[in-house]
VEXNULO-604882 format. One line per 5 residues: number of its first residue (from 1); their letters; for each residue x, y, z of C-alpha. Coordinates in nm, 3 decimals. Layout:
! VEXNULO-604882
NUM = a = X:Y:Z; ...
! end
This chain:
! VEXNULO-604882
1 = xxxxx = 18.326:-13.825:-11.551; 18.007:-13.713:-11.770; 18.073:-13.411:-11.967; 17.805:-13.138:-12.032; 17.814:-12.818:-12.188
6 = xxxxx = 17.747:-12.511:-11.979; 17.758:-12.251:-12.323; 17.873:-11.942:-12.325; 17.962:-11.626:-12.098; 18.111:-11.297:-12.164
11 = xxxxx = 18.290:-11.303:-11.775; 18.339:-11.606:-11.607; 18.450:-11.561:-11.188; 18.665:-11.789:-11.027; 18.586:-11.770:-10.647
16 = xxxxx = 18.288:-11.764:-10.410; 18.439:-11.541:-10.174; 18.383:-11.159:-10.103; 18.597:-11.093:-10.411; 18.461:-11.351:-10.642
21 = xxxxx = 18.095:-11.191:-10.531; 18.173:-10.881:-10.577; 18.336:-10.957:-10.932; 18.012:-11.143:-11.040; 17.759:-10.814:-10.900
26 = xxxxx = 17.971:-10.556:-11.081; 17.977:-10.790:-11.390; 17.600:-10.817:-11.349; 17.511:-10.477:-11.287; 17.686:-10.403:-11.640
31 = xxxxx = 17.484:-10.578:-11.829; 17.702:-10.864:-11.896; 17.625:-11.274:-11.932; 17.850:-11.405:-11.597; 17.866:-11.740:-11.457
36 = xxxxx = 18.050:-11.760:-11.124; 18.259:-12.149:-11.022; 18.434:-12.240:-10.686; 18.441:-12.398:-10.418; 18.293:-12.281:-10.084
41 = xxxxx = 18.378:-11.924:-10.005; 18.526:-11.792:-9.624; 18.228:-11.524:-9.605; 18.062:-11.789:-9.365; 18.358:-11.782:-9.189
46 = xxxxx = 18.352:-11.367:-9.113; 18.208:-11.174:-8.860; 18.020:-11.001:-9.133; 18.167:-10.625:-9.034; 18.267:-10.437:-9.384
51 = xxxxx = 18.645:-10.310:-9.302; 18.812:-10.078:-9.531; 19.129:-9.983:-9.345; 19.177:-9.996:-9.013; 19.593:-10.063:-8.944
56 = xxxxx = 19.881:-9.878:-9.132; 20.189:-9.944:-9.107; 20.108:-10.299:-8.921; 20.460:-10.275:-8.771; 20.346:-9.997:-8.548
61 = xxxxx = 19.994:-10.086:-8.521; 19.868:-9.746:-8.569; 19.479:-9.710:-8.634; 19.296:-9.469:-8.818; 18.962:-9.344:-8.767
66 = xxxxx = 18.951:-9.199:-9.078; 19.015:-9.478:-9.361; 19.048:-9.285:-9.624; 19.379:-9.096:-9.495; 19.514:-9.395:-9.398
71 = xxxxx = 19.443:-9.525:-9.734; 19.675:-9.220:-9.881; 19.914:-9.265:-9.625; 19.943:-9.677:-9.708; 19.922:-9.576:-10.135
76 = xxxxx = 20.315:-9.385:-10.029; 20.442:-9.644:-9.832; 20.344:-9.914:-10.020; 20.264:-9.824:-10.366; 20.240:-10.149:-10.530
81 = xxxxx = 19.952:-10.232:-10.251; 19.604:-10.320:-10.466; 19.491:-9.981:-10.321; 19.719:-9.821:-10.543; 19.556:-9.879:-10.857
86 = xxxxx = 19.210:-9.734:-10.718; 19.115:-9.412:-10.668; 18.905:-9.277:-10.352; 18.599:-9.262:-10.597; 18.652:-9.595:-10.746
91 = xxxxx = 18.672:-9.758:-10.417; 18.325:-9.540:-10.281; 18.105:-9.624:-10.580; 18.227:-9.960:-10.570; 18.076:-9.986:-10.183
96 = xxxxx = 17.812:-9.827:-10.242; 17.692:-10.065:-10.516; 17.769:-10.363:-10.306; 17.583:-10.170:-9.965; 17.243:-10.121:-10.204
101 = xxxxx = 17.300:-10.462:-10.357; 17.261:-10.599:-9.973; 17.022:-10.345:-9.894; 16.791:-10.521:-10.159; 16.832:-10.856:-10.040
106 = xxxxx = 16.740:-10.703:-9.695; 17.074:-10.710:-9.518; 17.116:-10.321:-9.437; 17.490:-10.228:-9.363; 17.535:-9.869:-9.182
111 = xxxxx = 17.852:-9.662:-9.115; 17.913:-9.322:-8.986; 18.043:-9.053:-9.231; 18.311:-9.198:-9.395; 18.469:-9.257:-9.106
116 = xxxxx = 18.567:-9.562:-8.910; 18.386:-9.715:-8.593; 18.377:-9.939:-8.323; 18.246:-10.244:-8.260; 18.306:-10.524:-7.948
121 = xxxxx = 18.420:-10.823:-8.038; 18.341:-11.210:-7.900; 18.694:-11.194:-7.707; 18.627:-10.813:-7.519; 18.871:-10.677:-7.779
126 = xxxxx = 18.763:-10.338:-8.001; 18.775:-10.394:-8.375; 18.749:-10.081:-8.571; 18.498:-10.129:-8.860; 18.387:-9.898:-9.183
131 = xxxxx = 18.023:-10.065:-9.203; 17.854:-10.270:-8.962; 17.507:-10.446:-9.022; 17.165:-10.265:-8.894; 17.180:-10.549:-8.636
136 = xxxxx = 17.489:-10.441:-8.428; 17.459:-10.053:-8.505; 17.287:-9.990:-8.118; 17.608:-10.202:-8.043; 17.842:-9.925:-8.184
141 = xxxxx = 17.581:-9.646:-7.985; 17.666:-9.803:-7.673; 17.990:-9.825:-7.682; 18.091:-9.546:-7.805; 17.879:-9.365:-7.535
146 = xxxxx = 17.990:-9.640:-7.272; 17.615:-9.645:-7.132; 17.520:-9.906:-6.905; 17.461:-10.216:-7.088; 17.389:-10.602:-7.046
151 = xxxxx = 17.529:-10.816:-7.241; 17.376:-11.200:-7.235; 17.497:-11.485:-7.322; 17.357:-11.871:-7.307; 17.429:-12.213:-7.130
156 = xxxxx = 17.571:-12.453:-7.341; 17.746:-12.179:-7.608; 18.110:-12.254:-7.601; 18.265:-11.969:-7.886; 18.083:-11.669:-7.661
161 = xxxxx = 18.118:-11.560:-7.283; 17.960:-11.226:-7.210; 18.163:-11.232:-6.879; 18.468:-11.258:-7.055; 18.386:-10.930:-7.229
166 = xxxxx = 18.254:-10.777:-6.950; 18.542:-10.855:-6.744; 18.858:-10.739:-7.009; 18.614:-10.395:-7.102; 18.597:-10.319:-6.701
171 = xxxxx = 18.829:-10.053:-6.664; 18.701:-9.878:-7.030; 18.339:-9.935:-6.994; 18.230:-9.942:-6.630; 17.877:-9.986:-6.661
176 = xxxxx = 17.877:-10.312:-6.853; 17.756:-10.635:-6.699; 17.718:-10.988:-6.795; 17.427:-11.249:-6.756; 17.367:-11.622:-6.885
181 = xxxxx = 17.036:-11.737:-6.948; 16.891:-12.084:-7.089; 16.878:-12.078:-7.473; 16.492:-12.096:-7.539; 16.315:-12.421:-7.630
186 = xxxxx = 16.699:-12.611:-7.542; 16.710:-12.846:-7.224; 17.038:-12.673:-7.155; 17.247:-12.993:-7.100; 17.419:-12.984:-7.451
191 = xxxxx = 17.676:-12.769:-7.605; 17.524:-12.521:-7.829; 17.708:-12.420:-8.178; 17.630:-12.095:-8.310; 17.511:-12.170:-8.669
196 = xxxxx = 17.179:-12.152:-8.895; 17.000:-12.375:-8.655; 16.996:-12.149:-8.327; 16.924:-11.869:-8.581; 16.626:-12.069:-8.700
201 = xxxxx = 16.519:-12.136:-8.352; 16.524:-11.732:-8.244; 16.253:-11.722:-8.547; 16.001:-11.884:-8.331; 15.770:-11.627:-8.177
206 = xxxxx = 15.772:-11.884:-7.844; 16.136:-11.913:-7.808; 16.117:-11.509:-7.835; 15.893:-11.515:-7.558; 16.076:-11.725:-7.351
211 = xxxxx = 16.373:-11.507:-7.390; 16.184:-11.196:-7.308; 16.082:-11.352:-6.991; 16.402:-11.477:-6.870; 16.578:-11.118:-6.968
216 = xxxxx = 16.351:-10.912:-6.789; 16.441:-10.935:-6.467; 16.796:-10.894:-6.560; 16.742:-10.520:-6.696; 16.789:-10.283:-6.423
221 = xxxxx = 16.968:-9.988:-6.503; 17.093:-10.112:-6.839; 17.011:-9.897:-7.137; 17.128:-10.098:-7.419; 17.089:-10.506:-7.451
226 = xxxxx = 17.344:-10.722:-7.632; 17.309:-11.102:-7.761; 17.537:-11.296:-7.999; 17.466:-11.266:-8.323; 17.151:-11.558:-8.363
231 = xxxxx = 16.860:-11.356:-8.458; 16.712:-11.547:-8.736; 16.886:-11.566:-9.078; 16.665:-11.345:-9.285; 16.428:-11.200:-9.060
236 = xxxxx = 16.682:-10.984:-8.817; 16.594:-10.684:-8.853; 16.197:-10.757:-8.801; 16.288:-10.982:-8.519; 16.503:-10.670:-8.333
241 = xxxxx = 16.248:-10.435:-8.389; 15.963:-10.688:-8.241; 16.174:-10.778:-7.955; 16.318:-10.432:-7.852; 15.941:-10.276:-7.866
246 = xxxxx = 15.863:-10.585:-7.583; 16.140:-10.450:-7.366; 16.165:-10.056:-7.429; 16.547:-10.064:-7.475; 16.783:-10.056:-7.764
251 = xxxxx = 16.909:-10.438:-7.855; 17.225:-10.520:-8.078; 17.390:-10.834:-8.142; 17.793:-10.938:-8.119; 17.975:-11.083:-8.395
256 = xxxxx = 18.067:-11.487:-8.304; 18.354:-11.672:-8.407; 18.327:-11.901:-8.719; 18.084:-12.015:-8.827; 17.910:-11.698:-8.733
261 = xxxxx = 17.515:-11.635:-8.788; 17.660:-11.282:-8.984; 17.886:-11.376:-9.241; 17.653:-11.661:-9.332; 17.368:-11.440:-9.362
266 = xxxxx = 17.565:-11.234:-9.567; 17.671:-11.513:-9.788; 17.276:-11.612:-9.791; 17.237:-11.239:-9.923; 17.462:-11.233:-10.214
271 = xxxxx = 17.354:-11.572:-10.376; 17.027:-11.489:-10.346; 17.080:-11.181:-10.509; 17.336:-11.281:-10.776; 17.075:-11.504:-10.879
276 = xxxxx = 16.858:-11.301:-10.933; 17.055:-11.092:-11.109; 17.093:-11.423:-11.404; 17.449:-11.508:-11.297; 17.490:-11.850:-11.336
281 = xxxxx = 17.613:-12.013:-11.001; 17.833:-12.321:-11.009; 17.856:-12.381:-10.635; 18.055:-12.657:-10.500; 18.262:-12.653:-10.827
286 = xxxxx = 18.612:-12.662:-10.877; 18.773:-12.565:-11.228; 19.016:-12.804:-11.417; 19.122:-12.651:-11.705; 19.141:-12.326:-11.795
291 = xxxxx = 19.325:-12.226:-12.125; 19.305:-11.932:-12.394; 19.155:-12.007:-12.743; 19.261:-11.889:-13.045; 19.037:-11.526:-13.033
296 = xxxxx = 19.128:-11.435:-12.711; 18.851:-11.595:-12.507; 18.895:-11.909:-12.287; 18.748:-12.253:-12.304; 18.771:-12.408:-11.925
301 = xxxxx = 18.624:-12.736:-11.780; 18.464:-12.744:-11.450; 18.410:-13.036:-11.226; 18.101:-13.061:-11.042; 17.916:-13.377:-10.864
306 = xxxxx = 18.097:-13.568:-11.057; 18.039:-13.426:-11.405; 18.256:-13.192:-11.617; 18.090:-12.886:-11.762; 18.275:-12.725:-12.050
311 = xxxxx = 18.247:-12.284:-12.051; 18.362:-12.044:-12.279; 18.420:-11.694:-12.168; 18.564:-11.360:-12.333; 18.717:-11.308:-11.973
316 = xxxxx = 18.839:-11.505:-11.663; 18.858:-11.317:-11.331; 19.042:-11.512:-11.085; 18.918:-11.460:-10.715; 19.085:-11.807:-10.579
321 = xxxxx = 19.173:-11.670:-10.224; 19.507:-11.736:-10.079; 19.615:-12.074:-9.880; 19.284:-12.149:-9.737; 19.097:-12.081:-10.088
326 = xxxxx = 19.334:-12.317:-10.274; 19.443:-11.984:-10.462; 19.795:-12.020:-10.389; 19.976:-12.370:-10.301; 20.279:-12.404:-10.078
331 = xxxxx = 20.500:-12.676:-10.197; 20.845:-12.735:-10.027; 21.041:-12.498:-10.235; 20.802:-12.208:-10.359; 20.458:-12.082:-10.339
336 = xxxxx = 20.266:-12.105:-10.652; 19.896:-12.060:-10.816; 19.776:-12.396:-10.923; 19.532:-12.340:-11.222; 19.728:-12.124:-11.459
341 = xxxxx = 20.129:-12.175:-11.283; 20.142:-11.778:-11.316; 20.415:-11.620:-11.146; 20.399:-11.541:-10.756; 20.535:-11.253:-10.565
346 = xxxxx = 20.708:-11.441:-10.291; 21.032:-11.450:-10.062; 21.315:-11.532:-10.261; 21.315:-11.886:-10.011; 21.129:-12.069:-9.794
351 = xxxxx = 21.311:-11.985:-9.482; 21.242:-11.632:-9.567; 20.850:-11.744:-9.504; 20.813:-11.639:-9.177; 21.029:-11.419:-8.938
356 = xxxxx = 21.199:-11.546:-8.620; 20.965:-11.399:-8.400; 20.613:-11.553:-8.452; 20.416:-11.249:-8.335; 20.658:-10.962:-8.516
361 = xxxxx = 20.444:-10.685:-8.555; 20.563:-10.644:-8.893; 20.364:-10.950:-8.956; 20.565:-11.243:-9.223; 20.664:-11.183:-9.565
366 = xxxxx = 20.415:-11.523:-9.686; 20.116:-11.291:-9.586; 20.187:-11.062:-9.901; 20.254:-11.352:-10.141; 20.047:-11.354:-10.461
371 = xxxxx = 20.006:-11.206:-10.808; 20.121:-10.895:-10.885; 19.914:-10.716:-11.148; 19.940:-10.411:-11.419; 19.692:-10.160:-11.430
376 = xxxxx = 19.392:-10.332:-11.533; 19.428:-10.558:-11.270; 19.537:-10.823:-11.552; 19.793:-11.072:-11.355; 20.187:-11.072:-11.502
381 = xxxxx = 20.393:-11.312:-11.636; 20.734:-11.361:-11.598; 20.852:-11.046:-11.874; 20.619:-10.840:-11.644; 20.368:-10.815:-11.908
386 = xxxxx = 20.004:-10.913:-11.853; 19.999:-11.312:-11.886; 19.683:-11.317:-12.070; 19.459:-11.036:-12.230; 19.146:-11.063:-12.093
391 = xxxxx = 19.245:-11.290:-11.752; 19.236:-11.068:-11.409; 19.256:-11.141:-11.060; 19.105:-11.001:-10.734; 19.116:-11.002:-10.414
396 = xxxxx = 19.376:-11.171:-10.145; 19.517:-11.375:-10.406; 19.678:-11.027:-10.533; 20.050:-10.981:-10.372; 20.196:-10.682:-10.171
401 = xxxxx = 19.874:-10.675:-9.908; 19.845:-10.854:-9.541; 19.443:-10.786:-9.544; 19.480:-10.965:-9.224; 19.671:-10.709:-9.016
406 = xxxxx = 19.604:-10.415:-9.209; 19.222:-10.463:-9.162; 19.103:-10.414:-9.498; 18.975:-10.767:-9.628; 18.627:-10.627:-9.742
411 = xxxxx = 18.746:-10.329:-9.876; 19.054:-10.515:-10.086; 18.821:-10.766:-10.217; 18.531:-10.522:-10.330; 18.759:-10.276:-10.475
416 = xxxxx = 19.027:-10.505:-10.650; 18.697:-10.672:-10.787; 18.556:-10.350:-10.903; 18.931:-10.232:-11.064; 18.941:-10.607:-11.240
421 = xxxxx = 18.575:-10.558:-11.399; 18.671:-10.235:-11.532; 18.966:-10.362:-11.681; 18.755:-10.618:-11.832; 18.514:-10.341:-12.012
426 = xxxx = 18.863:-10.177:-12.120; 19.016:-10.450:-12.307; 18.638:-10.551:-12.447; 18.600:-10.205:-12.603
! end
């Protein structure tokens, strides 16, 4: 393997998930020299809705429409929760830096007063959401009003059945039907995968037209339209406007399952961004080596298309993910993090993993695996003193959270991010 050397940084991010983006913005918007390593991130993978805090406690599925007293409600049940080490302004200028970021790259997220909303999901299910993109805002108007709506769908799309929804919302919203119509410019004999192709395809003014024509008929009494989510990759909002000015009523789009058209345009919008910004990017990257030099800072080798770069950084902010990020490893006997073998908050065996009942509401004990952390969001070693000086971690790697069930991925990763930057500034002072 060639060796190069990639120089030096004052913050280097491990991660190219939400957390590992938002680390490398708020590192960037300080002024400071970042470079940013990893793999593939899951933001591809998300629906691209912003949640906060939608579930507390889990075992009683309770939902809040206010986030923020659910948030104080979650900080005295569970106090060692990531949440607990952020205050409510902390966690709102730390969204709103990451909302105007977007908003530059021209990926406009709106929510409603600080409170939480609605939004229809691919299976007919209702998600609540803090911030949804511009795109699927009429979405959120329309159900929340329960007009009479459309919602269209395509032949050949397997991951997306507008009947489906129709049918499970029947009883709740009344006046919402279904229709399928043939993608535009497809022959309608294949399966179609949601992805950056389709969205490519919805950018041709033709295949627009073609849609217009075959929706038409289809309007009646509906007064808002809804699509999957495959309305270009950077040109949504322009495409929306175009196409709802044709047909005179208010048109959202749905959230898909992975990959969905959302979370990669959202992943589109943050590398762009961060790039321009000067952080360094090492995509498809995986680090080696990471270990502390004699003056605090870190000297860490990174493998990448089969070359080794060599980085020195003054700080190390590790936003690895959990299981699926290669964050944390399972092994037979224990669940540990692979990179540095710090110390994981974890059932005391591996038949405490999981409970007997697969679907306990309580959710399983794995789920909030991970690092705990001191106040600076620095992880701990085994005395329960920070491992390392200047090394911090973010995001679902960090233990005593089930982001999953409680509905807070975004607002976890954005905010533990925005906590473990601080902490950087503190101990660089």
């Amino acid at each position: 393997m060639r060796r190069s050397e990639t120089g030096y940084c004052d913050v280097l991010v491990i991660g190219m998930g939400m957390a590992g983006m938002a680390s490398a913005l708020f590192a960037a918007n300080r002024g400071l020299k970042v470079v940013q390593a990893g793999l593939a991130g899951e933001i591809p993978f998300s629906s691209g809705l912003m949640d906060l805090l939608g579930v507390h406690p889990v075992e009683n599925s309770r939902t809040w429409e206010d986030p923020w007293a659910g948030m104080e409600s979650l900080r005295k049940d569970i106090p060692n929760h990531p949440y607990g080490l952020l205050s409510r302004t902390e966690i709102e200028s730390a969204l709103a830096d990451v909302f105007s970021f977007l908003d530059e790259q021209g990926l406009l997220y709106i929510k409603e007063h600080e409170q939480n909303v609605e939004m229809i999901m691919p299976t007919g299910m209702i998600k609540q959401t803090y911030a949804v993109p511009s795109s699927m805002w009429n979405g959120v108007r329309a159900l929340k009003a329960k007009t009479p709506c459309l919602l269209v769908d395509f032949h050949g799309i397997t991951e997306f059945s507008a009947r489906q929804m129709a049918e499970v919302m029947q009883e709740t919203w009344p006046g919402l039907r279904s229709a399928r119509i043939p993608f535009p410019g497809k022959n309608n004999q294949g399966v179609l995968v949601t992805g950056e192709i389709l969205a490519a395809d919805m950018e041709s003014r033709r295949n627009r037209k073609e849609l217009l024509n075959a929706v038409r008929p289809l309007i009646q009494d509906a007064r808002f339209l809804g699509f999957p989510a495959v309305f270009g990759m950077r040109r949504t909002a322009e495409i929306l406007a175009e196409l709802e000015q044709e047909i005179g009523i208010p048109i959202f789009e749905i959230p898909t399952f992975p990959v969905s058209i959302p979370g990669l345009r959202l992943n589109d919008a943050f590398a762009r961004g961060l790039s321009r910004k000067g952080v360094r990017r090492l995509t498809q990257s995986r680090v080696l080596c990471l270990q502390q030099e004699e003056e605090r800072g870190f000297l860490l080798r990174i493998g990448r298309d089969g070359r080794e770069c060599v980085a020195r950084a003054e700080g190390v902010i590790l936003a690895t993910g959990r299981f699926w990020g290669r964050g944390l490893v399972a092994d037979r006997d224990r669940i540990r993090e692979p990179l540095l073998d710090l110390p994981v908050h974890q059932p005391d065996g591996r038949e405490h993993w999981h409970r007997n009942d697969f679907l306990d509401l309580r959710g399983h004990p794995v789920n909030r695996a991970g690092l705990e952390i001191d106040g600076l969001f620095r992880p701990l070693d085994r005395t329960g003193g920070p491992a390392f000086d200047r090394l911090f971690a973010a995001g679902s790697i960090l233990a005593h959270q089930d982001w999953m069930r409680m509905k807070c991925g975004s607002g976890l990763a954005i905010g533990s991010a925005y906590g473990a930057v601080k902490g950087f500034l503190r101990t660089a002072k």
